[in-house]
C-alpha positions as protocol buffer text, in pm:
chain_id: "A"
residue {
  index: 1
  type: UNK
  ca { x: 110 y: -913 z: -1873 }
}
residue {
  index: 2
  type: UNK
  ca { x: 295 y: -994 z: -1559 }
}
residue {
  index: 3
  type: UNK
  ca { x: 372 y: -759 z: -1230 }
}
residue {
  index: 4
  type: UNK
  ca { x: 698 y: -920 z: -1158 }
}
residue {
  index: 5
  type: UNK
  ca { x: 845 y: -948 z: -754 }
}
residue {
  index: 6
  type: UNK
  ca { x: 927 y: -577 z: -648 }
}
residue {
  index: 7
  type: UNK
  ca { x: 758 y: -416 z: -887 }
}
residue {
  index: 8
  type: UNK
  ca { x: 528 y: -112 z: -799 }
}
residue {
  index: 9
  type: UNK
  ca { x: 194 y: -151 z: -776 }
}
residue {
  index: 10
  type: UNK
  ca { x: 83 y: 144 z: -659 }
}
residue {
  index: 11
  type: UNK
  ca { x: 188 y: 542 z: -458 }
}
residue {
  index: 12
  type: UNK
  ca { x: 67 y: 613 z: -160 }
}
residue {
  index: 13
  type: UNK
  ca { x: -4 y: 954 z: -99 }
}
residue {
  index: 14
  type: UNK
  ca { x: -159 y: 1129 z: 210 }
}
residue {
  index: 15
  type: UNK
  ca { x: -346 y: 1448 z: 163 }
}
residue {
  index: 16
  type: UNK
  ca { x: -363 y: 1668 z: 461 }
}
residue {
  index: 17
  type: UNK
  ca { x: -471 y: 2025 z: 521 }
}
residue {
  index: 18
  type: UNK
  ca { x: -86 y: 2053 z: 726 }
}
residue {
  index: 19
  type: UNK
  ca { x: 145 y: 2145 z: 429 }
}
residue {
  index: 20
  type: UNK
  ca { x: 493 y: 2050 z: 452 }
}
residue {
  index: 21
  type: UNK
  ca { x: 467 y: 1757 z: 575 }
}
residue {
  index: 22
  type: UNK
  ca { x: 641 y: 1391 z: 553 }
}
residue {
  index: 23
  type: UNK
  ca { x: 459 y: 1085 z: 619 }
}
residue {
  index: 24
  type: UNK
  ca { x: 540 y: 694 z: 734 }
}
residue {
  index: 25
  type: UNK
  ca { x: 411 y: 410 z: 562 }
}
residue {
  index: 26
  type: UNK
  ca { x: 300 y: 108 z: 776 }
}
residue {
  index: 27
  type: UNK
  ca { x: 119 y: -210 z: 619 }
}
residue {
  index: 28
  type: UNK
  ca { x: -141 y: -321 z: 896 }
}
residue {
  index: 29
  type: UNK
  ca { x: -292 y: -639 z: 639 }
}
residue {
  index: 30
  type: UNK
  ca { x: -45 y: -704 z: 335 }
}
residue {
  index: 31
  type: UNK
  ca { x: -306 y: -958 z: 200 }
}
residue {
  index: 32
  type: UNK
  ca { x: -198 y: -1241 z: 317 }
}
residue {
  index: 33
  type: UNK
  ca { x: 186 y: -1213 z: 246 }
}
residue {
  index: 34
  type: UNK
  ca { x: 164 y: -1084 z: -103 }
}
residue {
  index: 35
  type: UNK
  ca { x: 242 y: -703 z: -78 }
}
residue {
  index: 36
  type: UNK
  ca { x: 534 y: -481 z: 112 }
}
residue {
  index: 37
  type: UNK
  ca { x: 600 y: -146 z: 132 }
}
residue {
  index: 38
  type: UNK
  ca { x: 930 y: -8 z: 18 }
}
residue {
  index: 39
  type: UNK
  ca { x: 852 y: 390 z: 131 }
}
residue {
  index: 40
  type: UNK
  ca { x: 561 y: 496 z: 0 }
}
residue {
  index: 41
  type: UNK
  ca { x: 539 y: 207 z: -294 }
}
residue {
  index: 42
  type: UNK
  ca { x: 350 y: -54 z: -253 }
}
residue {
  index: 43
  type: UNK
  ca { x: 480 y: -379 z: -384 }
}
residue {
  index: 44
  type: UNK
  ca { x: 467 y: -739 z: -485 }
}
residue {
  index: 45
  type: UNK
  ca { x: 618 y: -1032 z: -315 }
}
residue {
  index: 46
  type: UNK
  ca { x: 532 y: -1263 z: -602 }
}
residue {
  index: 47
  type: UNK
  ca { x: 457 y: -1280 z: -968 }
}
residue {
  index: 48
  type: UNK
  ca { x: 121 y: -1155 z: -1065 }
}
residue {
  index: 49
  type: UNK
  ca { x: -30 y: -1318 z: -1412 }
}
residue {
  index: 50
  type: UNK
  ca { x: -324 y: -1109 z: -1565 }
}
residue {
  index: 51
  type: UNK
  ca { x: -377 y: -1341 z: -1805 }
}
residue {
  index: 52
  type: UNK
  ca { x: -440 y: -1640 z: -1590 }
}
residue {
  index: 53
  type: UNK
  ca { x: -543 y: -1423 z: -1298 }
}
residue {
  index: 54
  type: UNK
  ca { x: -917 y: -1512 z: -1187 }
}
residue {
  index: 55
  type: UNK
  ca { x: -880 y: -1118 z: -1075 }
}
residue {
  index: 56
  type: UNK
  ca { x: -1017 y: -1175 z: -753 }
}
residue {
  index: 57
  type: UNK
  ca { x: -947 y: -858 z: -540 }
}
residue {
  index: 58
  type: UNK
  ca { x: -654 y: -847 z: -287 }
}
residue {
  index: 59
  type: UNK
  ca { x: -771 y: -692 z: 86 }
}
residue {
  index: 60
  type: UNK
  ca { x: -501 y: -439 z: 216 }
}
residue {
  index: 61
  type: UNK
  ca { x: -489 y: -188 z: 542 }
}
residue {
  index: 62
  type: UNK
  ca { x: -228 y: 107 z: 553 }
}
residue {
  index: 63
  type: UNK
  ca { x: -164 y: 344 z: 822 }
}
residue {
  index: 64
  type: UNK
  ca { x: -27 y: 703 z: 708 }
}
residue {
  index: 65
  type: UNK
  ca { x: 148 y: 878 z: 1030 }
}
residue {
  index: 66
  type: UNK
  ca { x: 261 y: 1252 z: 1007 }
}
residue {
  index: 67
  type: UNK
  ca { x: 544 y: 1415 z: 1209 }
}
residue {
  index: 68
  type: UNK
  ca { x: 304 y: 1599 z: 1424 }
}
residue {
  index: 69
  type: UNK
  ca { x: 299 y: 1636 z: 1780 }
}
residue {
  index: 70
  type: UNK
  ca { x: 138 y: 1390 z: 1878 }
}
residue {
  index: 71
  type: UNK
  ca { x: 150 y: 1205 z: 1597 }
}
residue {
  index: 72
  type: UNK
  ca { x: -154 y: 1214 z: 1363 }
}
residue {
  index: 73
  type: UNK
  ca { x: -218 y: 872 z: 1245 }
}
residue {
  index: 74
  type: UNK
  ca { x: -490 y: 747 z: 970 }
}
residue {
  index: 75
  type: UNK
  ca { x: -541 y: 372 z: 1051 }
}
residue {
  index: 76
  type: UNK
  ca { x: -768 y: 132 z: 945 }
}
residue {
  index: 77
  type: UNK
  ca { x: -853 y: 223 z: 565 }
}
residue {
  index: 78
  type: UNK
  ca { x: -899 y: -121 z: 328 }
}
residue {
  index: 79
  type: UNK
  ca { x: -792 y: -110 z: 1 }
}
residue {
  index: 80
  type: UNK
  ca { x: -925 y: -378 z: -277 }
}
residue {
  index: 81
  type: UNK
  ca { x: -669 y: -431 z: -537 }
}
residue {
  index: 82
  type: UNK
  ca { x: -718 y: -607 z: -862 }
}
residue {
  index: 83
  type: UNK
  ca { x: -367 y: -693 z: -954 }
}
């Protein structure tokens, strides 16, 4: 099975106790080149194999900012991907 260039990997989705409101995507580590964010999908930047994959995880930070005055931001979180 192959995750093909583009492809999502993965929604982010920020819960907070503020309803109503939108949120910015920023990738702070895209593990080493190999993930973007389009919106709020993560995605690849190259062709992941699971087959020949030695499914070693990937190391990823986001930071989630709200519309909030002043902004609230959530930095610093690490996500571990097996892709």
């Amino acid at each position: 099975m192959l995750t093909l260039v583009g492809e999502r990997i993965a929604r982010l989705v920020t819960i907070d106790e503020d309803i109503n409101q939108t949120y910015t995507y920023r990738l702070l580590d895209d593990g080493g080149g190999l993930f973007q964010l389009q919106g709020d999908s993560l995605t690849a930047t190259r062709t992941f194999d699971f087959e020949t994959s030695d499914n070693s995880p990937f190391v990823i930070v986001v930071e989630s900012v709200d519309q909030s005055k002043p902004d609230f931001k959530v930095i610093g979180y690490r996500y571990s991907l097996h892709v």
